[in-house]
Each structure stands twice: as structure tokens, then as C-alpha cells.
C-alpha positions as YAML, in Angstrom:
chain: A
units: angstrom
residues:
- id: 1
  name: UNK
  ca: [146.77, 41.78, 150.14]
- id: 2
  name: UNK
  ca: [149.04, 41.05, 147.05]
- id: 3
  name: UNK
  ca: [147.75, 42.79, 144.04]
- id: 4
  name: UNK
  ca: [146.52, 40.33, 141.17]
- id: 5
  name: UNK
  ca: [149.52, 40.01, 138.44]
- id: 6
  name: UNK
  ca: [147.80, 41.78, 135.78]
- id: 7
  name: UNK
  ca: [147.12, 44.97, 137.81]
- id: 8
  name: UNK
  ca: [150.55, 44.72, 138.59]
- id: 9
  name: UNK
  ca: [151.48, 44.61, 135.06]
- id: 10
  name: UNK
  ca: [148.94, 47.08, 134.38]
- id: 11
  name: UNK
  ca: [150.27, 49.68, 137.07]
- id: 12
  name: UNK
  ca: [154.31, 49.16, 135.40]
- id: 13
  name: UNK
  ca: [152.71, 50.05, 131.97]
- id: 14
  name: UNK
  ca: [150.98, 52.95, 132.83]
- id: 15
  name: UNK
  ca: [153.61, 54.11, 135.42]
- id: 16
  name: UNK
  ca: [156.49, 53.97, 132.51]
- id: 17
  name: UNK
  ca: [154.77, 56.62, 130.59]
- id: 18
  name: UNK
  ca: [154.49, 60.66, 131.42]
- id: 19
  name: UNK
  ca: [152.81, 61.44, 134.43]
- id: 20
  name: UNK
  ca: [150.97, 65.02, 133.63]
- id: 21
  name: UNK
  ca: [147.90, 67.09, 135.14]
- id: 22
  name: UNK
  ca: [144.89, 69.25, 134.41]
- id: 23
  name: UNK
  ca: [143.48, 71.58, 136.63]
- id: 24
  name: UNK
  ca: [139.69, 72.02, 135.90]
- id: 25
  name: UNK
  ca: [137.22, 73.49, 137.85]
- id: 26
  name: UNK
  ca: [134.12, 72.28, 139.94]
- id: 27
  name: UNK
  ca: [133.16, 69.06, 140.36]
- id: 28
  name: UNK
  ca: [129.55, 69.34, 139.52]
- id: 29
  name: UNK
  ca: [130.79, 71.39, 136.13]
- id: 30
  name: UNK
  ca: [131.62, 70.62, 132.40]
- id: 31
  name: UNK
  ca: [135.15, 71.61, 132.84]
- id: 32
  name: UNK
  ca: [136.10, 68.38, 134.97]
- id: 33
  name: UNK
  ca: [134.35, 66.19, 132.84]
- id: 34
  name: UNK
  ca: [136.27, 67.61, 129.66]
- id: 35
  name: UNK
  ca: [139.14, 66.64, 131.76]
- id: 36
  name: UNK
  ca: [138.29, 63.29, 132.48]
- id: 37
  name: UNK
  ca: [137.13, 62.47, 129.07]
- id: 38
  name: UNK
  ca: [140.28, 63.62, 127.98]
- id: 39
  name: UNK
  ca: [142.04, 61.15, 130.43]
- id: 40
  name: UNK
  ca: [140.27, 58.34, 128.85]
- id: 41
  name: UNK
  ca: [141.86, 58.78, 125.82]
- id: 42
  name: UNK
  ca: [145.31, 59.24, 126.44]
- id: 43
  name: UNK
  ca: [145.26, 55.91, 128.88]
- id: 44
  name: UNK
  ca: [145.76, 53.53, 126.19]
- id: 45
  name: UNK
  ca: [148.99, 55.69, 125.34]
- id: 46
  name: UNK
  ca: [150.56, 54.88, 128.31]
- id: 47
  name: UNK
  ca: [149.80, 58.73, 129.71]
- id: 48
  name: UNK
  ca: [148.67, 59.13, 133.01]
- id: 49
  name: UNK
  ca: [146.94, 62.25, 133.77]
- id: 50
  name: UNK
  ca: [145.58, 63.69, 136.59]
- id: 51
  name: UNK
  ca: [142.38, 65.40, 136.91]
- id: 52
  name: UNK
  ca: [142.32, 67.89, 139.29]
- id: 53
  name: UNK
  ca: [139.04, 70.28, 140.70]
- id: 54
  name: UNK
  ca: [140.20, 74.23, 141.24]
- id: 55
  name: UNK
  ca: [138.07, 77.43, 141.60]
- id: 56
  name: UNK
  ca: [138.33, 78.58, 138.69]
- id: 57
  name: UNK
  ca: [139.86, 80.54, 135.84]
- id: 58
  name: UNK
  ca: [142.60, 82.81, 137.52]
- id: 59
  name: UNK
  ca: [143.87, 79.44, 139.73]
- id: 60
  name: UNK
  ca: [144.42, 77.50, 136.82]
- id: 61
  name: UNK
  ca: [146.71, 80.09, 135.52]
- id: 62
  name: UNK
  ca: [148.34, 79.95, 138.53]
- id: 63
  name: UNK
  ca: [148.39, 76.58, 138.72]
- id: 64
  name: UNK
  ca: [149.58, 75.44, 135.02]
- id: 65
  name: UNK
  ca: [152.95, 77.29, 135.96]
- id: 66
  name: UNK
  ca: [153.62, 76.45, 139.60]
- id: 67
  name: UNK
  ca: [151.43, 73.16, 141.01]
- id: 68
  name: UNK
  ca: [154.15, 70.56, 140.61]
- id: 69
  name: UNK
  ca: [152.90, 67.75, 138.00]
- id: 70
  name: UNK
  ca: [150.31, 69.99, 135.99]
- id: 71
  name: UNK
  ca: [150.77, 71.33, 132.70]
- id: 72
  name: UNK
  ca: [147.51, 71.54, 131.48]
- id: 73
  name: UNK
  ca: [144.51, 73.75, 132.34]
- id: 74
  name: UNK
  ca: [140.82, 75.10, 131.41]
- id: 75
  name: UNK
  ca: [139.88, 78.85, 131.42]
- id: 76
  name: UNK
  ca: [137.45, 81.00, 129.77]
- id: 77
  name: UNK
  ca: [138.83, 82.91, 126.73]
- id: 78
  name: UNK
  ca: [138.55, 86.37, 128.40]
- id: 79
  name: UNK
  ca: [141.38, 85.49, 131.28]
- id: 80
  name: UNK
  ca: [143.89, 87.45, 129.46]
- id: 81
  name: UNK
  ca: [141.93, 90.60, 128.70]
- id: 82
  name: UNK
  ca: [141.03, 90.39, 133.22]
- id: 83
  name: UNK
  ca: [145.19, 89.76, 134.11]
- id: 84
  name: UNK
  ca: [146.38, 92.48, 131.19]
- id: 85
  name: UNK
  ca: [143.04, 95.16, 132.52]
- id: 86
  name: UNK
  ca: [142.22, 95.28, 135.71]
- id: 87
  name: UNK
  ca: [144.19, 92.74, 137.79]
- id: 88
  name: UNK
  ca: [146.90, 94.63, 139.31]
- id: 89
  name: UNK
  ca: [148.72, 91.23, 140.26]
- id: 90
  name: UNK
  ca: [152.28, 91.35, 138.83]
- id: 91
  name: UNK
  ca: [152.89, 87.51, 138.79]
- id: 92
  name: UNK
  ca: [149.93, 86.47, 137.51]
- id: 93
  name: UNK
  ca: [150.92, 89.13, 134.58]
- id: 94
  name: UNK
  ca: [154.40, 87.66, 134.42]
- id: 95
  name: UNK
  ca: [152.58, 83.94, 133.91]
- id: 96
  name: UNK
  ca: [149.72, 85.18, 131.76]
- id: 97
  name: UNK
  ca: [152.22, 86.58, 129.30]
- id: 98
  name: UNK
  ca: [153.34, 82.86, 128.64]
- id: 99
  name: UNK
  ca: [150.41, 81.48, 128.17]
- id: 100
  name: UNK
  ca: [149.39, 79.08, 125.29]
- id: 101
  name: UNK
  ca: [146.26, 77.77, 123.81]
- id: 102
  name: UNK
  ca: [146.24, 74.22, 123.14]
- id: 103
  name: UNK
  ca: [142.84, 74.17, 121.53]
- id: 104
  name: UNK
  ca: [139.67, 76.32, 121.68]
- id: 105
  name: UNK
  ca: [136.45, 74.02, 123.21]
- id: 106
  name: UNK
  ca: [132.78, 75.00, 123.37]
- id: 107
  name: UNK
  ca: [131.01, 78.64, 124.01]
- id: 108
  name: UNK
  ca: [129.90, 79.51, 127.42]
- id: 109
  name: UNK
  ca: [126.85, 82.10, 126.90]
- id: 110
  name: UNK
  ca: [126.82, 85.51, 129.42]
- id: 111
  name: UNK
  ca: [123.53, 85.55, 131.22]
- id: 112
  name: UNK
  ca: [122.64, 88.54, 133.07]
- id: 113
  name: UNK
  ca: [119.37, 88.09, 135.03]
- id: 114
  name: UNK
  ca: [117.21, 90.74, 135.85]
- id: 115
  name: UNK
  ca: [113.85, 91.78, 136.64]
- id: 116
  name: UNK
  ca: [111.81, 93.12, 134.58]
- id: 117
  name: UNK
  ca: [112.57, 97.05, 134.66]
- id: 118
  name: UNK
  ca: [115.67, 96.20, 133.22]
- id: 119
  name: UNK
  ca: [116.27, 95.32, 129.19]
- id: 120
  name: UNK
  ca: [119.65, 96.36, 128.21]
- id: 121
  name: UNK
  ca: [123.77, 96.03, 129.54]
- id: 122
  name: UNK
  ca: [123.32, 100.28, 130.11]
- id: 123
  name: UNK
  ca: [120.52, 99.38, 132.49]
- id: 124
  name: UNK
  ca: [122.79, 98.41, 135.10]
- id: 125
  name: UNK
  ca: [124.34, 101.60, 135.37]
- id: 126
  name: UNK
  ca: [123.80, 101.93, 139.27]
- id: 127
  name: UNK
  ca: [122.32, 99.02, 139.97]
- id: 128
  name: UNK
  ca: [123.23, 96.22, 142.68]
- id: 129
  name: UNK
  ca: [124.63, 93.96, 140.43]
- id: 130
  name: UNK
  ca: [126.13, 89.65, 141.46]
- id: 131
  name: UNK
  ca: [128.79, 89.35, 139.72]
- id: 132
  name: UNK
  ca: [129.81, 85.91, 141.11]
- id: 133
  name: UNK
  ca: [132.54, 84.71, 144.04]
- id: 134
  name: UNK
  ca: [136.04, 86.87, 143.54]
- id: 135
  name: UNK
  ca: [138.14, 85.05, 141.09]
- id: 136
  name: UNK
  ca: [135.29, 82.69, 139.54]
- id: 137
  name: UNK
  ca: [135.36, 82.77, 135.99]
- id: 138
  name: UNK
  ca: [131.45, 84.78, 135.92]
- id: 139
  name: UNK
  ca: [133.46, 87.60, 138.33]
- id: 140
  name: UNK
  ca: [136.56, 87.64, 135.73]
- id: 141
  name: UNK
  ca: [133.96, 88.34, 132.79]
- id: 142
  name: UNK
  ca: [131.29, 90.60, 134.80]
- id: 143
  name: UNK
  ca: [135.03, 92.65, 135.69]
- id: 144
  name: UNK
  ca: [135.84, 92.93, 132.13]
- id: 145
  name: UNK
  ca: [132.68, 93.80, 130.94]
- id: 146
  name: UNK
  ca: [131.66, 96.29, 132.90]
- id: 147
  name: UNK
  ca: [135.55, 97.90, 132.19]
- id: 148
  name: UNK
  ca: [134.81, 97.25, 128.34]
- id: 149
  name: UNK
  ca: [131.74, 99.23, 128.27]
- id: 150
  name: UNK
  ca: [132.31, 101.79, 131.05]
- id: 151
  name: UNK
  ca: [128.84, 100.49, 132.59]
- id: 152
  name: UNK
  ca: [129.24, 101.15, 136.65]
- id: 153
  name: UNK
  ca: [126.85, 99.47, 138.99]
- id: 154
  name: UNK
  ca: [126.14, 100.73, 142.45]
- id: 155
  name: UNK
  ca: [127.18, 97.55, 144.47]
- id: 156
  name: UNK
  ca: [129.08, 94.74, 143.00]
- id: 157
  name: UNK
  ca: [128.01, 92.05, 145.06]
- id: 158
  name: UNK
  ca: [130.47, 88.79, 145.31]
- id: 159
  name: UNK
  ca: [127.52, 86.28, 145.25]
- id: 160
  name: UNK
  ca: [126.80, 83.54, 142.17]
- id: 161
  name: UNK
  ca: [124.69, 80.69, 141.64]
- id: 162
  name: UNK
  ca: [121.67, 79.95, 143.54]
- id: 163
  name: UNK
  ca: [123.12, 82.22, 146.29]
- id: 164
  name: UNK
  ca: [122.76, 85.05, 143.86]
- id: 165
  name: UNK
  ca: [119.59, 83.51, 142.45]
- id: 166
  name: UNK
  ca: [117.98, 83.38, 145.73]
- id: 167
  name: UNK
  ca: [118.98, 86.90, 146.71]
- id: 168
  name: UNK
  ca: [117.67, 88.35, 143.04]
- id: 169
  name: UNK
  ca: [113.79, 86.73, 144.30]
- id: 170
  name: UNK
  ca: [114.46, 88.26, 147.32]
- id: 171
  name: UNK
  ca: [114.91, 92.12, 145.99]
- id: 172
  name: UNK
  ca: [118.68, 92.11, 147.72]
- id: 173
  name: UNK
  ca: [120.13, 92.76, 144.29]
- id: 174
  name: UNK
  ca: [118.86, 93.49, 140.61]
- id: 175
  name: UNK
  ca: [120.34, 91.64, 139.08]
- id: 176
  name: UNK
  ca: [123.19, 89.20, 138.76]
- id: 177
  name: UNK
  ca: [125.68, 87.38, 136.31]
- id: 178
  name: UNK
  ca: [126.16, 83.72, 135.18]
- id: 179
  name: UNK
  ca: [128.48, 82.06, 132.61]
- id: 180
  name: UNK
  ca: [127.39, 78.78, 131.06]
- id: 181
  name: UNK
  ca: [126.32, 76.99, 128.45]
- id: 182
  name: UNK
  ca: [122.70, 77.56, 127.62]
- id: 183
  name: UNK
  ca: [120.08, 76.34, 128.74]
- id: 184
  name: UNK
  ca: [122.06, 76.66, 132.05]
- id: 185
  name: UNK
  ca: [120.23, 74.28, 134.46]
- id: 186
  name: UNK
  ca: [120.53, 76.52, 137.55]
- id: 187
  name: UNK
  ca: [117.82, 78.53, 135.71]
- id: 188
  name: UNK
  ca: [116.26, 75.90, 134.14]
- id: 189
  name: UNK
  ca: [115.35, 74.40, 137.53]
- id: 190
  name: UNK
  ca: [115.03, 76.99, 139.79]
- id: 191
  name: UNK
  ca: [112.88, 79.70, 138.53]
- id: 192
  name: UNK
  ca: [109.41, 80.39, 136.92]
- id: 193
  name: UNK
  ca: [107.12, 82.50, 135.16]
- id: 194
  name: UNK
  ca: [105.97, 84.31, 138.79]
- id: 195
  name: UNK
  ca: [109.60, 85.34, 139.54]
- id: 196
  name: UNK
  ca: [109.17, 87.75, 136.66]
- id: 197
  name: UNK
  ca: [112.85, 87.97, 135.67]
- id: 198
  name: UNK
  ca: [114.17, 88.45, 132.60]
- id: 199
  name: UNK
  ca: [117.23, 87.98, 130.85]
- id: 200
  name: UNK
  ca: [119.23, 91.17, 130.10]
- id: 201
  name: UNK
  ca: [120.29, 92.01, 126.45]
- id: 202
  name: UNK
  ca: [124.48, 92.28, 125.69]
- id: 203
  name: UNK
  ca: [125.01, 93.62, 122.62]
- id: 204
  name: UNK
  ca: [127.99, 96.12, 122.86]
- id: 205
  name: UNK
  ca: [130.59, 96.81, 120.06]
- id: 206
  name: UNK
  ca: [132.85, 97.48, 122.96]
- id: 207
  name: UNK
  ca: [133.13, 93.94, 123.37]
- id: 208
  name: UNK
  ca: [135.48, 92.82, 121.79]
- id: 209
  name: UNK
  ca: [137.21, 89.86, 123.79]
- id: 210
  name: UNK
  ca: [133.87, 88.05, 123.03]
- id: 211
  name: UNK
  ca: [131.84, 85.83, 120.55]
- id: 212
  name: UNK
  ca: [128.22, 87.44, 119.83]
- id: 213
  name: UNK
  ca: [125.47, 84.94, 119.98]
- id: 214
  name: UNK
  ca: [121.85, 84.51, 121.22]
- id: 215
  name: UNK
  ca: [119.40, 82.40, 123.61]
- id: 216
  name: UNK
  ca: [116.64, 81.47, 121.81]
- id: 217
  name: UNK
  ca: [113.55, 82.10, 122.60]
- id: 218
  name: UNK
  ca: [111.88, 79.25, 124.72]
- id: 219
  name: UNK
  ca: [115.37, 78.07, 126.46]
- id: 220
  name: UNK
  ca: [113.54, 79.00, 129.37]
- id: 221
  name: UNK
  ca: [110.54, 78.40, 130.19]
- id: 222
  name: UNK
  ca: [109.81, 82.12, 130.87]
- id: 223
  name: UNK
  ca: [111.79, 83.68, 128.07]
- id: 224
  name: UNK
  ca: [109.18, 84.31, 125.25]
- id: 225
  name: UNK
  ca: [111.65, 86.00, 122.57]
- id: 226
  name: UNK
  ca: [115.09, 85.46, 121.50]
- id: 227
  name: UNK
  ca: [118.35, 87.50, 123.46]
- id: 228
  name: UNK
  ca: [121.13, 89.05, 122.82]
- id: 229
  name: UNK
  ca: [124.62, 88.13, 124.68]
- id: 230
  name: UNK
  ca: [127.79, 87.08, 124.15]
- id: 231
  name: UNK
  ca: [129.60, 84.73, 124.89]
- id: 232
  name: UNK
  ca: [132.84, 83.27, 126.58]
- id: 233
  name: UNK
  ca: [135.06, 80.21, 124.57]
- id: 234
  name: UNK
  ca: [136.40, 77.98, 127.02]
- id: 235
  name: UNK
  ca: [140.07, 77.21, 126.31]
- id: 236
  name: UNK
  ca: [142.49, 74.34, 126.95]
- id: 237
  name: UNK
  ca: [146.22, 75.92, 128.19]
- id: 238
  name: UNK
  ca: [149.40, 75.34, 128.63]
- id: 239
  name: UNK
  ca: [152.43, 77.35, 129.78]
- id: 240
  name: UNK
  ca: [155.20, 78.09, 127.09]
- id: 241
  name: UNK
  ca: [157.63, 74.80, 128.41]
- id: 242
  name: UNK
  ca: [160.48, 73.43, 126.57]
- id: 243
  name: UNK
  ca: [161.79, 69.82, 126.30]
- id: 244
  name: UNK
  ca: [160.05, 66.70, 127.56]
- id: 245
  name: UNK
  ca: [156.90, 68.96, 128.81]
- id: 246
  name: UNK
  ca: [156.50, 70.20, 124.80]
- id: 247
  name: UNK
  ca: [156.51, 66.70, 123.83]
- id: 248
  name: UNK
  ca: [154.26, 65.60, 126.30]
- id: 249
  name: UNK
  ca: [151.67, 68.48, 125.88]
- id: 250
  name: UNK
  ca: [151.84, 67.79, 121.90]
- id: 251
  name: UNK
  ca: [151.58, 64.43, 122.21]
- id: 252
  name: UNK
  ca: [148.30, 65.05, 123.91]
- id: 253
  name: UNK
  ca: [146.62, 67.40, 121.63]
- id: 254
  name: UNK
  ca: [147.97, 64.83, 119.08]
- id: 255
  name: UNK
  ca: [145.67, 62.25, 120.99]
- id: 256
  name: UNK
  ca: [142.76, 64.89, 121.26]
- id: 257
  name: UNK
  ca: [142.92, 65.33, 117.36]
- id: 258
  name: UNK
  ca: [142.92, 61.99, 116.41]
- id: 259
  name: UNK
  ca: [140.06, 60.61, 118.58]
- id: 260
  name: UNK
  ca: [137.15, 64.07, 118.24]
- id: 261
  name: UNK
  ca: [134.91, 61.42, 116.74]
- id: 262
  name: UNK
  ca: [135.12, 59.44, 119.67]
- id: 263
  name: UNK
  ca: [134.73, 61.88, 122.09]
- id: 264
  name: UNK
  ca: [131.56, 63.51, 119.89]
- id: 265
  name: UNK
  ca: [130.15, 60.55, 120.33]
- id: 266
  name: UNK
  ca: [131.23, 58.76, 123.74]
- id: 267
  name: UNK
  ca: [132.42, 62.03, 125.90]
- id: 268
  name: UNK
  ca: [130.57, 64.79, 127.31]
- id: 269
  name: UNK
  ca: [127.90, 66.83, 124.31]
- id: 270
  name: UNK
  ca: [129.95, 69.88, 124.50]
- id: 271
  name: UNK
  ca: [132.64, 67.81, 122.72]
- id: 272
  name: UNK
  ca: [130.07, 68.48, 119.44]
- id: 273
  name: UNK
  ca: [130.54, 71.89, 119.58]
- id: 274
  name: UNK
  ca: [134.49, 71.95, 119.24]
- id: 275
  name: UNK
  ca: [136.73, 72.92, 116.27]
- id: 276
  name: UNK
  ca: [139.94, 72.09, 116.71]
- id: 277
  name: UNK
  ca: [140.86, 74.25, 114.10]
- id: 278
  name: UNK
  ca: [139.49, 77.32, 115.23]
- id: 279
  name: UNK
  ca: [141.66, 79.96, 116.21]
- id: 280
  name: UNK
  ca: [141.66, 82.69, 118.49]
- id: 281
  name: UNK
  ca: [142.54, 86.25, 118.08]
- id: 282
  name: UNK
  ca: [144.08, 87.00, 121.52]
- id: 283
  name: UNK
  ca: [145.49, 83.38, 122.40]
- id: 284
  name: UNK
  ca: [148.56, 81.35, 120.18]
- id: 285
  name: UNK
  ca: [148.79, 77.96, 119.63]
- id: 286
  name: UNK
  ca: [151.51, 76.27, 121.21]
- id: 287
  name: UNK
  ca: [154.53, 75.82, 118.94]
- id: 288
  name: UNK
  ca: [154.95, 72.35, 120.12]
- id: 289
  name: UNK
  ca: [151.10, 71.84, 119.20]
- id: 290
  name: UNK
  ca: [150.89, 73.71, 116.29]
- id: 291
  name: UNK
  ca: [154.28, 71.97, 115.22]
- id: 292
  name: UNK
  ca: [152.31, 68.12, 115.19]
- id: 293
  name: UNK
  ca: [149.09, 69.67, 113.09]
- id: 294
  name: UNK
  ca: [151.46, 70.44, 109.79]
- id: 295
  name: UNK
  ca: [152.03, 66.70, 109.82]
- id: 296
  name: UNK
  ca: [150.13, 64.03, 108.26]
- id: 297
  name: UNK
  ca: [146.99, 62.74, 110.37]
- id: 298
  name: UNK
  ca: [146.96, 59.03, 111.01]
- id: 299
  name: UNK
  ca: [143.74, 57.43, 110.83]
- id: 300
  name: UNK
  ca: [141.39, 57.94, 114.07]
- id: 301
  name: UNK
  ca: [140.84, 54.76, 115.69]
- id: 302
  name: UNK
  ca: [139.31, 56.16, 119.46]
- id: 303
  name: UNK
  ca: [140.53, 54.45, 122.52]
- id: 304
  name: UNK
  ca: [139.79, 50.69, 123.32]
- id: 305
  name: UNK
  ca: [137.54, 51.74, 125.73]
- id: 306
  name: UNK
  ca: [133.82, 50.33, 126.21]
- id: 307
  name: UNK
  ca: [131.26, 53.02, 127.84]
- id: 308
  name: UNK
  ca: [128.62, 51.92, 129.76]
- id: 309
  name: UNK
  ca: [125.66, 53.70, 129.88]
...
């Protein structure tokens, strides 16, 4: 079957522009969705992009250096602290040391869930602990916290999610770590007052590759009084490339910039939450990004795109 002229026409456009990538994460998470929002707007400017699921943190590093077509990626801001620490992989290393922020996006908050013997980080200290699949962004930061602070759990057990949830009701572990923006719905949904768990106070000078923040009190329905925690940025990458990939990846963030009040409004909520301005201690800009912010702004106008709801 012959394709209608305008898709035709439509294809030619599209295909005459860069073809680039983002690797993600999940499809069920926020970090695909980011992605995909973030295709929407560069559409109109003739960019095609990709958006691509992964496992996580450490295979988007991977990934924004070696997967053919992607220069773009989403990780949680304490990657670089897990590849310079504990991981004792030599390219990763190699690639991590060329990393690039694009821009900082939204907090992810630690939650450690315990029951309710347990109050503080220090508690764990022998303790059968989920720390999440190997590699998954909640492993990375359980890894680096528990190197940060020196606390040691008996078993590290490579469970997360409602795995980890289910094996916490069941007594197989004490307690176990997630990463995500509060109120995370995993505990939202799936537990109650009668599971008598608690969530586990992080407050640690030690810390120091993360934001401090809290949970309020009432986020779940089970949590009577405010938390301590901290808490994970998530951050959009790029490896240091030269020439028509610099351009490209500026050109991008360019598009980002100028349509924030369109994605505030239109994308996903965690859109609200970013400054695109904000900087990070332990990530640089990319030159080519940083390069396009010392020029003048043009006006936003958002994509001519209609969302139906």
C-alpha cells in the first residue's frame, strides 16, 4: 500500500534532520516519559530522536558512548561517585571520566523501609538489607551509601520493588531500599498500617554526593511524622563529542530551554520541579551546552503540538 503524499512528505522532512537517541530506563518509569516528552518537542525541529528503555543508570553510561545512534542519556546524580568508589570496572571509568551534564531534572527521594525496631541509617549495621537488582540505580545508591557512611549490613540482598516489598512482610529481610520520587506508588499501594513498617531516617554528614530533604508526614498512609533522607537528582548526559554530535546535543538543550513552560504544563509533573539553571557540584555542563546559554534567549513559543487528554 502506497503511503498517502503527505506522510511521504512528512517522513523526507523529518528524515533530513539529525537522527539522535536517549537511553532511559523502564517503561513503567518517569525516566522514559522525560524522554518522550522531550521527543515531542524537538519534532517540529526536524530532530528525530529515539527513545529507548535500558536497566538503568550504569547501562546508560555505557550506552551514551558505545550504542550506535545515542548520545543522550538519564542517570541518577550519584553514578559518578559508584564508577570513581567501588566499581572496579576500568571502561566504565575510562567513559565516566567524559561524562557531561546536559541539565539537572527532578529529585528522586532514598527510602529505606524497615520495620519497626529500626529508626536510623546505623541501624542497619548487620542487618539483611534489599538493596535492589545489581546495576539498578537503588543498588548504585544503597552501594555508595553504605561505602559513604561505613554502615555494613549482614546480607545485601539483590531484590527491589515489590519483590523486595513482599520479602520485607515476609521477615526474609529487614529491610530494603527504593529510589523515587515521593509518594512512591509501590508503597502507596501496596502496604498498610498492619505491616508495621516504617521508613528509616538518613541523615549523615558523610553524605555528601546527595541533596538532604524530607517525606512529610502523611505521604503514606502509615507514616505519622515527617523523615529524614536524602535524595538522588536525576541528570540528563551526554558524552564529551566534538563536531556535528556538539551541535546536535546543544541544539537540543537549546529546544529544552526554550519550551520548560510547555513541558510544565503539557509533559510529565516532574517537569515542575526542574531548574535548568541549577548546577551540580560533581557533574559539568557541556561546553557545547553551556556555550548556547551565554546567548540571547528567543522567545518560547512550545511545539505545535495539541495534547489530548
Amino acid at each position: 500500500m502506497k503511503l498517502p503524499v503527505l506522510a511521504v512528505v512528512l517522513a523526507m522532512s523529518l528524515s533530513s534532520g539529525p537522527q539522535m537517541g536517549i537511553v532511559t530506563g523502564g517503561v513503567t518509569g518517569t525516566y522514559i516519559k522525560i524522554g518522550e516528552d522531550i521527543k515531542k518537542i524537538a519534532e517540529p525541529s526536524r530532530i528525530s530522536l529515539q527513545v529507548l528503555e535500558s536497566a538503568g543508570s550504569i547501562q546508560n553510561v555505557f550506552d551514551v558512548r558505545r550504542k550506535r545512534g545515542v548520545q543522550l542519556g538519564i542517570v541518577q546524580s550519584d553514578v559518578l561517585d559508584y564508577i570513581r568508589d567501588i566499581s572496579d570496572d576500568n571502561e566504565l571509568k575510562a567513559i565516566a571520566a567524559k561524562l557531561a551534564a546536559v541539565y539537572p531534572l527532578y529529585k528522586e527521594e532514598v527510602h529505606i523501609l524497615g520495620d519497626l525496631s529500626l529508626k536510623t541509617l546505623n541501624d542497619l549495621h548487620g542487618k539483611r538489607v534489599a538493596i535492589g537488582p545489581q546495576r539498578s540505580g537503588t543498588y548504585l545508591t544503597a552501594k555508595t551509601i553504605f561505602f559513604q557512611t561505613g554502615v555494613t549490613p549482614s546480607k545485601e540482598v539483590f531484590l527491589g520493588g515489590k519483590e523486595a516489598l513482599d520479602a520485607l512482610r515476609k521477615g526474609e529481610i529487614d529491610a530494603m531500599f527504593y529510589v523515587a520520587g515521593a509518594p512512591a506508588t509501590l508503597f502507596s499501594e501496596n502496604t498498610t498500617v498492619d505491616d508495621k513498617f516504617q521508613l528509616i531516617a538518613v541523615d549523615d554528614k558523610a553524605l555528601d554526593s546527595y541533596v538532604t530533604t524530607v517525606i512529610p508526614a502523611g505521604t503514606y498512609k502509615w507514616q505519622e511524622s515527617e523523615v529524614k533522607t536524602v535524595a538522588v537528582k536525576a541528570v540528563l548526559i551526554t558524552f564529551s563529542y566534538a563536531g556535528e554530535q556538539c551541535q546536535n546535543v546543544a541544539k537540543v538543550a537549546q529546544i529544552i530551554r526554550e519550551n520548560k513552560g510547555w513541558l510544565d504544563v503539557n509533559g510529565h509533573p516532574k517537569w515542575r520541579e526542574v531548574n535548568l539553571d541549577e548546577r551540580l557540584p560533581k557533574w559539568p555542563q557541556y561546553e557545547c551546552v553551556a556555550a548556547t546559554q551565554e546567548q540571547p534567549q528567543p522567545k518560547p513559543k512550545g511545539p505545535n503540538i495539541k495534547i489530548v487528554r
